[in-house]
Structure formats: structure tokens, C-alpha cells
DRENMINU-846519 format. One record per residue (C-alpha): x, y, z; residue in three letters. Coordinates in steps of 0.2 Angstrom, whole numbers, plus 5000, padded with zeros to 4 digits. Each point is the difference from the previous one (the first is absolute). Layout:
XYZALA/...
END
This chain:
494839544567UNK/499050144989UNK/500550165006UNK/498350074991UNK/499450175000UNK/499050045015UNK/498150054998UNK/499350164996UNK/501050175004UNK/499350115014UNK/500250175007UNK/500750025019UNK/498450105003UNK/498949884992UNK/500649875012UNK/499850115016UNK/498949925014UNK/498850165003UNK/500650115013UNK/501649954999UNK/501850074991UNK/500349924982UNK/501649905003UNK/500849994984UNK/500549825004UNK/498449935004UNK/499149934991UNK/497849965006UNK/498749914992UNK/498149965008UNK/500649815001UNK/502149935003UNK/500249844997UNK/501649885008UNK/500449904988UNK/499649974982UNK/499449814999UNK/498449954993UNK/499250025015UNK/500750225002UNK/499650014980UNK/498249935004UNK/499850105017UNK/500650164989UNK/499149974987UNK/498249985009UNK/500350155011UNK/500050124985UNK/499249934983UNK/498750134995UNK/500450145013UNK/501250134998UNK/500749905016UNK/502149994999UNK/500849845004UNK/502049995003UNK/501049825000UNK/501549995010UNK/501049854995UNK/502149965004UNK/500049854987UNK/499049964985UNK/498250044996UNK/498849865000UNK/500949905016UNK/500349855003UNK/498849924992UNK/500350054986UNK/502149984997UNK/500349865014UNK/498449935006UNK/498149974989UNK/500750044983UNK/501749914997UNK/499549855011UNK/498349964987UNK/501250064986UNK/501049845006UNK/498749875005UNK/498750024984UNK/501149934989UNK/500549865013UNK/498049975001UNK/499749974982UNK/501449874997UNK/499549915016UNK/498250024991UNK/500649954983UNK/501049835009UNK/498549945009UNK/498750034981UNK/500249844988UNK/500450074982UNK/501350125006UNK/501949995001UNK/500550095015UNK/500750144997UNK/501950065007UNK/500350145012UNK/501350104996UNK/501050095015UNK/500650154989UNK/498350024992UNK/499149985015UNK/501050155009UNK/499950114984UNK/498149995003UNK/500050065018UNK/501250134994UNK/498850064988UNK/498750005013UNK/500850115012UNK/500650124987UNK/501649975003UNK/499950075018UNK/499550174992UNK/498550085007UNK/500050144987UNK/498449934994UNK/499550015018UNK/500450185003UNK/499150054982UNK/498249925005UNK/500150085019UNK/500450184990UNK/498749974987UNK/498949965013UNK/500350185008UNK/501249925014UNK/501650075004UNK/501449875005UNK/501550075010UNK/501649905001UNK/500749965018UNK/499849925020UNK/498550085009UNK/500250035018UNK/498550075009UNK/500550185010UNK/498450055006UNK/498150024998UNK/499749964981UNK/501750034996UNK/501549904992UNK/501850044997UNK/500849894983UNK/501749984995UNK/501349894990UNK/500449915017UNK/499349915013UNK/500250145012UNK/499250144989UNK/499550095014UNK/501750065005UNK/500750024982UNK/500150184990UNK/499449944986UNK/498349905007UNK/498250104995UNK/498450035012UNK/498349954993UNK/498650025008UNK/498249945002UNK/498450114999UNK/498949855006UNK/501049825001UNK/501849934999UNK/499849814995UNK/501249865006UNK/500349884983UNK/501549935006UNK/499949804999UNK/500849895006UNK/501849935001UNK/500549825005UNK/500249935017UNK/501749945000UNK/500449875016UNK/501650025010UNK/500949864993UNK/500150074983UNK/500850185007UNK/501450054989UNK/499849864990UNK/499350094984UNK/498649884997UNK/498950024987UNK/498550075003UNK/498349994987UNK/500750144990UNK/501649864996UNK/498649884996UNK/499150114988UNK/501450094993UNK/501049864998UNK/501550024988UNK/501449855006UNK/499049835001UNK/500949925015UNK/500449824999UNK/498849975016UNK/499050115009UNK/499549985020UNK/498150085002UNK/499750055019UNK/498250004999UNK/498349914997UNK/498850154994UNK/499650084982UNK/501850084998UNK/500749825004UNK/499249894988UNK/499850124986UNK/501750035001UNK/500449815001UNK/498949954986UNK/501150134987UNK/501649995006UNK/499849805000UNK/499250024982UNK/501850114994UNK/501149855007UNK/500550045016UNK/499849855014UNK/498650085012UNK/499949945019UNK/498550115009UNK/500450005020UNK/498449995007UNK/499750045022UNK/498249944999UNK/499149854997UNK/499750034981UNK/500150124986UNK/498750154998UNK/499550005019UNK/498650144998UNK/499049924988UNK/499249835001UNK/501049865003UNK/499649904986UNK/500850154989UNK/501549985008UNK/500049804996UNK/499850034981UNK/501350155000UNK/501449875007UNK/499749864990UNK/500050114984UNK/501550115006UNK/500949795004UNK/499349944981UNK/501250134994UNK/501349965009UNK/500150115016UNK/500349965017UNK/498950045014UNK/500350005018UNK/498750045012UNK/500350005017UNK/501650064998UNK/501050155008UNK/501650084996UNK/501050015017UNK/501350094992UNK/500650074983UNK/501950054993UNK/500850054985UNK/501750064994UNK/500350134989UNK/498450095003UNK/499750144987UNK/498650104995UNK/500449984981UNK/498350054993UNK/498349974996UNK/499749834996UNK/501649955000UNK/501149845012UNK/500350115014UNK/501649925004UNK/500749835006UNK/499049855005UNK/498850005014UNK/500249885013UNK/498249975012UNK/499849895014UNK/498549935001UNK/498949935013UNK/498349895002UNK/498949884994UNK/500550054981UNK/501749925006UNK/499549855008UNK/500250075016UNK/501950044997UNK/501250154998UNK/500350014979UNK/501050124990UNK/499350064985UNK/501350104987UNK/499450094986UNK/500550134987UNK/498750135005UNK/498750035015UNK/498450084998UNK/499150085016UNK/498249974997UNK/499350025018UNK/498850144996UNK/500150205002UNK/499650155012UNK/499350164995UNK/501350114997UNK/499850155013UNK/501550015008UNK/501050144989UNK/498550104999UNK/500150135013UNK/498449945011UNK/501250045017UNK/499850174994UNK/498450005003UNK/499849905015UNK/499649854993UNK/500449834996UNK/499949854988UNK/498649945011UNK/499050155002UNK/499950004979UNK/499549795000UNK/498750045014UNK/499250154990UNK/500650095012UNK/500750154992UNK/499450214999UNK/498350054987UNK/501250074988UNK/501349844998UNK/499549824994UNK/500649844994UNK/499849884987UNK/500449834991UNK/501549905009UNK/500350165010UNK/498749985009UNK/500149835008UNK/498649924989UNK/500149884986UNK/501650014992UNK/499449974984UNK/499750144985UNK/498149994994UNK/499450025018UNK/501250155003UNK/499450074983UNK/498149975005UNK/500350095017UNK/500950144993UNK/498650044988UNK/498949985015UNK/501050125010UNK/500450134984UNK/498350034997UNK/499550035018UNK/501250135001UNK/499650084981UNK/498249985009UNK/500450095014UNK/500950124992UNK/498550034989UNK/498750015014UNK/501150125010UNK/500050114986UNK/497949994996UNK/499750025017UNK/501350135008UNK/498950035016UNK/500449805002UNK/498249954999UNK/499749824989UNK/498950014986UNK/498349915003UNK/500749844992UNK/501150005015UNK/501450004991UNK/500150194995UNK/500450084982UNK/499449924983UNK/501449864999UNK/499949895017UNK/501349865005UNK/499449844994UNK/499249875014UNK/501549875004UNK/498949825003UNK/500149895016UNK/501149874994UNK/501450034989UNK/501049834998UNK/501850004994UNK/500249894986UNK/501849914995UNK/500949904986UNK/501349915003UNK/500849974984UNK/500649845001UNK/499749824990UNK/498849985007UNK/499250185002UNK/499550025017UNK/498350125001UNK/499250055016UNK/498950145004UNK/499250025019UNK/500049885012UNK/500949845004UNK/499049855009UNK/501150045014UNK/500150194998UNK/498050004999UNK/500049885016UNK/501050095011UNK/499150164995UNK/498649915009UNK/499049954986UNK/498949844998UNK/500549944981UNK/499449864987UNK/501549964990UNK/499949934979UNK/501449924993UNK/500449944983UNK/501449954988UNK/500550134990UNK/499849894983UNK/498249955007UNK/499350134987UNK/500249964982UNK/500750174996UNK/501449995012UNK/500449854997UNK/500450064981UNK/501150095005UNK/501549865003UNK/499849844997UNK/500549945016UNK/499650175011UNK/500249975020UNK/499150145012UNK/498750005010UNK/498750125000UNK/499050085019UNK/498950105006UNK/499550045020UNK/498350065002UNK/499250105015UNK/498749895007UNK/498950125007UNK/499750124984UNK/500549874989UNK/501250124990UNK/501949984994UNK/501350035012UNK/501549944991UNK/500649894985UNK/501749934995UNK/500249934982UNK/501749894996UNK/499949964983UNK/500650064981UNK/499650184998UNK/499150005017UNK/500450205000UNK/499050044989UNK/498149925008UNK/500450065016UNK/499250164999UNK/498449924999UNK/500249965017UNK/500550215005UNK/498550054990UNK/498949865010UNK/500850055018UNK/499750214996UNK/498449964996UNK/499349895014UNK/499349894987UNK/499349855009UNK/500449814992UNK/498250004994UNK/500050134989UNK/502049944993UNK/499149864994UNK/498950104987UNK/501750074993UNK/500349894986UNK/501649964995UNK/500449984980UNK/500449824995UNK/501349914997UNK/500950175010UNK/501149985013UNK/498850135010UNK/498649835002UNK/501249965014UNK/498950105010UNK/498649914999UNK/500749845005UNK/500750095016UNK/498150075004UNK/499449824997UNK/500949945015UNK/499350105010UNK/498549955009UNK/498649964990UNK/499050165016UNK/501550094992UNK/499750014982UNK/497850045002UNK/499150155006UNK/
END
């Protein structure tokens, strides 16, 4: 881990809250920040840009978070090049190319910099943030105690800082880990990811993104891949038919998929927590259970297990009993003015663009209202209703969360599900098409399978949701997000003309299976 320097000196009396001692120890800033992911650098980085606002980032591991050393970054380091050979296999006049395992984990070392954050550390202080190494506990209002261990609050060497207007919660989240795996050193999505031993065969507890990701690069460096699935399929938030493509593609390559499957019970000898990425041990012995197995008890034995059955936020080593509250008071929303939370923290989407977008919402509220306060010290708004000369920007009614998973096929999906938008008491007119049913997707691979959908509000005749399975389906989803933000009614989709033979026309196929009342003002 980069032991860089931390940000910008400042004096004891320079740090003091108004009225109060200067405590040599403390450190205070306008802004602290609990951890120094993405989503705190953004959440930072918002509150102060253009103000002489000051901005502190408190964070025990590496700057930049999980995302970027164990999660976003090192998994897409591994897949892309997966992607292009399966693209390459399936495009007359190519030879396929070969993956190569010590090639393919140079890259996703050269992608998380080595696990060194240094170049982390120098973009926060460059941007006039200063990072400060160590476990945040909250003591009291605004205030934080950080040290080198998990109890920094009772250890001599920990530091105060202190908050003039907000202490932010940045925490993430950390994997839910079920009782049949305690003490067995299982690996987790960090393993995956980081992955230096390439067990002979890997168990995957799990259906979700982490699952089949990890499946689909694991399987691709040799190891024999089973994925251990407790529901009905694979990819159970999205539609179903995403799922269905997902499993016969994860198959084609030689995994085994068992859905309707649990594990009633899990052992291993030798358990040892030998590193990052690497066999944690002996073999892994799991009795399973349900229709996966024909309706019979089964023992599956492999060289490694990996946990994939989703995270929690991380808030329990944070110090909220200090202060009265719990896990559920920060999920809820409800916590003090002065104390929020945001990203996987805060019980919503656990994915890293929408905890980025809502901490640049949230940063500039508070550089707003720290702005206004200071234009207007008698507390009186400006006419504009927002006070001062810099108001916070207007946040819009619907806000979808967007996702990629980055399998082959990619699975793409922004808003609604038909179900999702059904239960939410909606009236909806689905379109559905093959994914090759335009000329520029089906370009893409010769043989391509996916399917393409999208769920429309019958009433204002506006998107709700779309999912795309298909080649490089990430990249025309956010047609879609920019249709849904907007409230652009299917009408007026029509008249956006997609380039020809690009795999963008897929659009206009979806629109015209719509109703023909649909697609006409």
C-alpha cells in the first residue's frame, strides 16, 4: 500500500473550529469525507471546486476504492480482452486469437497500478484535497477520531478532525458472506479480481454480475467453472430472457450452471488466509441441495470457493453507536443535517456511476449551501430562491440507474423491467426484437445471439426501461438513460435518426414494434 504524503500542511490555529481551543492534533476542514473511493473523491471534489471551501478524505486502505483495485477496473481489465477473441471467433476472416493467463493478469496489474494509489493521493492533493491515512470512528457532532487501527478511538496515536458543515459516509460496501462459509476463508470478489493462483476448479455461490463475470474469466484462464445458482436462473434482476443468453454462453464455454441449487453445508481442511488471489487452502467440499441436483443430496469438491451472494454497506465499524444511531437510521435517511451518506453506503444501488452521480449531486448542494450561507448571513435566500450568485443545480424527476454487465453477451439495462414497471403499478406496451434484427448489430459477429427490449409507459407513452443483450450492447444503452431523463415520448424517438449500417439503428426497429398510436403524434 502507497504510504503517500498527505495533502497540504496546515497550522493548529488554521484548523480551529471558531470559538473553540486549537488542538494541535486535530485537523478540520468545511467538508470530511469517510472514505476515499470514487464516490468520496467525487463527493470531495464537487463540495469545493471554485470556493475557497476545504475538503478532507479519511481513508484506512487505498485511494480510489474498490472500484478501482478489486472491483470496476481490474474485472474489465480482465474481460476486454476475453470480449474481442470471442468477437474475433465468431468474424469470418480472422484466426481466433489465444488468451494468454500470464498476459491477461499483467494487464489487470497495470490497470490497478500495481495496488498503488499514489497516483490517487496526487490527483486528490492537486485538486486542493487533503487525504489522511487511518479508521474513522465518529465521536460526536461533526467530529471523527482516525488511527492506524480498528479502534482509533482509544489509541494514543489516533488524530481528531473535524467538520465545519458535513462529515460524509463513503464507506462501501463489503461482501455478505453466509454461515456455511464461516472460517472457511472463501474467496470473495476481491480473490476473483485479484487473482494470482488459477485454481484447477472454482465453485461460484451466486447468480448475479459478480457471479457470471467472474465465471466467464476464470473459465477463459482454464479453470473448470460450476456457478451454484438458489434461483430459477441466472441474473434474476434483469429480464429473464438476459439470463437465458448469459447461461447458454457461460455453457458454450464450458461452465456448469446450476440453478435451483443450494449449498446446505460447506467444509474444508487446511483453511488459511494465504493472500490476495491466491488458493486459500485445501479443497472445498459442498453439499448441495435442489432441483440443480435432480432432487438429491450431491457433493461437489473443488479447489477454490468463491462467495458471490452480494454485499452490505459497510457501517458497522464506523462509530454510528456513538452517536445514537444505527445502520438502519443511515439506509433510511435518517441521520442528523450535518452527517450524510452516499454510494453503497447508503443502501442504494451498489454500483459506481450512480454513487458518483449522487455524490456530485450532493457535493454541490453543500458547496451551494455553503455559498448561500455566506451571501446571505441574515439567512435570507436570494430572489432566485436559491440565494448567492452560484445556486445548487435542479436534480430531475426521474434519475434511472443504468448497468452493464460485462459478460458475452453484454447484458445492458437501464430503468424498468416489465415486471419491475408492472408491479410499480404501471399499464405498459412492451417491443421486442432480436438483437441482430438491425444490420449494424448484426455486423458486429457473425452469428451474434441477444435480444434487444424496451417497456414503455402506456399512459404518457414515454421509456421506462430497456435491456439490451447483445455484442457491445454497453455502449448504446445510454441512449435509453438520455430518453428516460428526458421524458421523451416514443413519438418523438422516432425522428432521432440513427446512422446506417451502425449498430445504433437497432433503435428504430425497437420503436417500430411499437404500436403504430405509438410511433405518431
Amino acid at each position: 500500500m502507497s504510504t503517500a504524503a498527505q495533502g497540504p500542511s496546515t497550522t493548529a490555529t488554521e484548523n480551529a473550529i471558531p470559538g473553540e481551543h486549537p488542538d494541535p492534533q486535530a485537523v478540520t476542514a468545511d467538508v470530511v469525507v469517510i472514505g476515499g473511493g470514487p464516490v468520496g473523491e467525487n463527493l470531495a471534489q464537487y463540495a469545493i471546486e471554485g470556493a475557497d471551501l476545504t475538503a478532507v478524505i479519511v481513508e484506512r486502505e487505498l485511494m480510489g476504492g474498490e472500484c478501482s483495485y478489486y472491483a470496476c477496473m481490474p474485472s474489465k481489465a480482465l474481460l476486454r480482452p476475453i470480449d474481442v477473441a470471442h468477437t474475433a471467433a465468431h468474424l469470418d476472416g480472422l484466426t481466433t486469437p489465444r488468451i494468454e493467463p500470464a498476459g491477461l493478469l499483467a494487464r489487470r496489474d497495470a490497470w490497478v497500478s500495481g495496488y498503488d494509489d499514489a497516483g490517487q493521493v496526487s490527483w486528490a492533493e492537486g485538486a486542493g484535497i487533503r487525504v489522511v491515512r487511518g479508521h474513522a470512528v465518529l465521536t460526536g457532532e461533526r467530529e471523527l477520531r482516525v488511527g492506524p487501527g480498528e479502534g482509533p478511538a482509544a489509541d494514543a496515536d489516533a488524530v481528531t478532525v473535524r467538520a465545519r458543515r458535513r462529515v460524509v459516509i463513503a464507506t462501501g460496501s463489503v461482501p455478505r458472506i453466509p454461515e456455511a462459509f464461516t472460517g472457511l476463508e472463501p474467496w470473495t470478489s476481491r480473490d476473483a479480481t485479484g487473482v494470482v493462483e488459477v485454481p484447477a476448479s472454482l465453485a461460484i455461490v451466486g447468480g448475479g454480475v459478480v457471479a457470471v463475470e467472474a465465471a466467464t474469466w476464470m473459465a477463459a484462464l482454464g479453470s473448470e467453472v460450476t456457478v451454484i445458482v438458489r434461483g430459477e436462473g441466472l441474473l434474476g434482476a434483469e429480464e429473464p430472457v438476459a439470463g437465458v443468453h448469459v447461461r447458454e454462453a457461460l455453457e458454450a464455454a464450458g461452465v456448469t450452471v446450476l440453478t435451483g441449487t443450494t449449498v446446505a453445508s460447506a467444509r474444508r481442511d487446511r483453511a488459511e488466509a494465504t493472500g490476495l488471489g491466491r488458493v486459500h487452502g485445501g479443497e472445498v467440499t459442498l453439499e448441495l441441495s435442489g432441483r440443480g441436483t435432480a432432487g438429491e443430496a450431491r457433493t461437489l469438491t473443488a479447489a477454490e470457493v468463491l462467495v458471490a451472494t452480494g454485499r452490505r454497506p459497510r457501517l458497522d465499524d464506523v462509530g454510528l453507536d456513538a452517536l445514537g444511531l444505527t445502520p438502519q437510521d443511515v439506509t433510511s435517511g435518517g441521520l442528523p443535517a450535518w452527517l450524510a451518506a452516499v454510494g453503497d453506503a447508503s443502501g442504494e444501488a451498489p454500483l459506481t456511476h450512480w454513487g458518483k452521480y449522487r455524490a456530485r449531486v450532493l457535493g454541490a448542494a453543500i458547496r451551494a449551501e455553503a455559498l448561500r450561507e455566506r451571501d446571505q448571513p441574515d439567512g435570507v435566500d436570494g430572489a432566485d430562491g436559491v440565494g448567492g450568485s452560484d445556486g445548487e443545480e435542479p436534480v430531475p424527476e426521474a434519475v434511472p440507474v443504468p448497468q452493464v454487465v460485462f459478460t458475452d453477451p453484454q447484458v445492458a439495462r437501464v430503468g424498468l423491467t416489465e415486471r419491475a414497471a408492472r408491479e410499480a403499478g404501471h399499464e405498459v406496451v412492451t417491443a421486442q426484437v432480436p438483437f441482430t434484427g438491425a444490420a449494424g448489430t448484426a455486423l458486429l459477429r457473425d452469428d451474434a445471439a441477444g435480444t434487444a427490449q424496451i417497456v414503455v409507459d402506456a399512459a404518457t407513452r414515454t421509456l421506462l426501461g430497456a435491456t439490451l443483450v447483445g455484442p457491445e450492447a454497453g455502449e448504446l444503452i445510454h441512449a435509453a438513460t438520455v430518453a428516460i431523463v428526458g421524458r421523451v415520448p416514443v413519438a418523438v424517438l422516432r425522428h432521432a435518426v440513427p446512422s446506417y449500417p451502425a449498430a445504433s439503428e437497432i433503435w428504430l426497429r425497437l420503436l417500430e414494434e411499437l404500436p403504430r398510436e405509438y410511433r405518431v403524434r
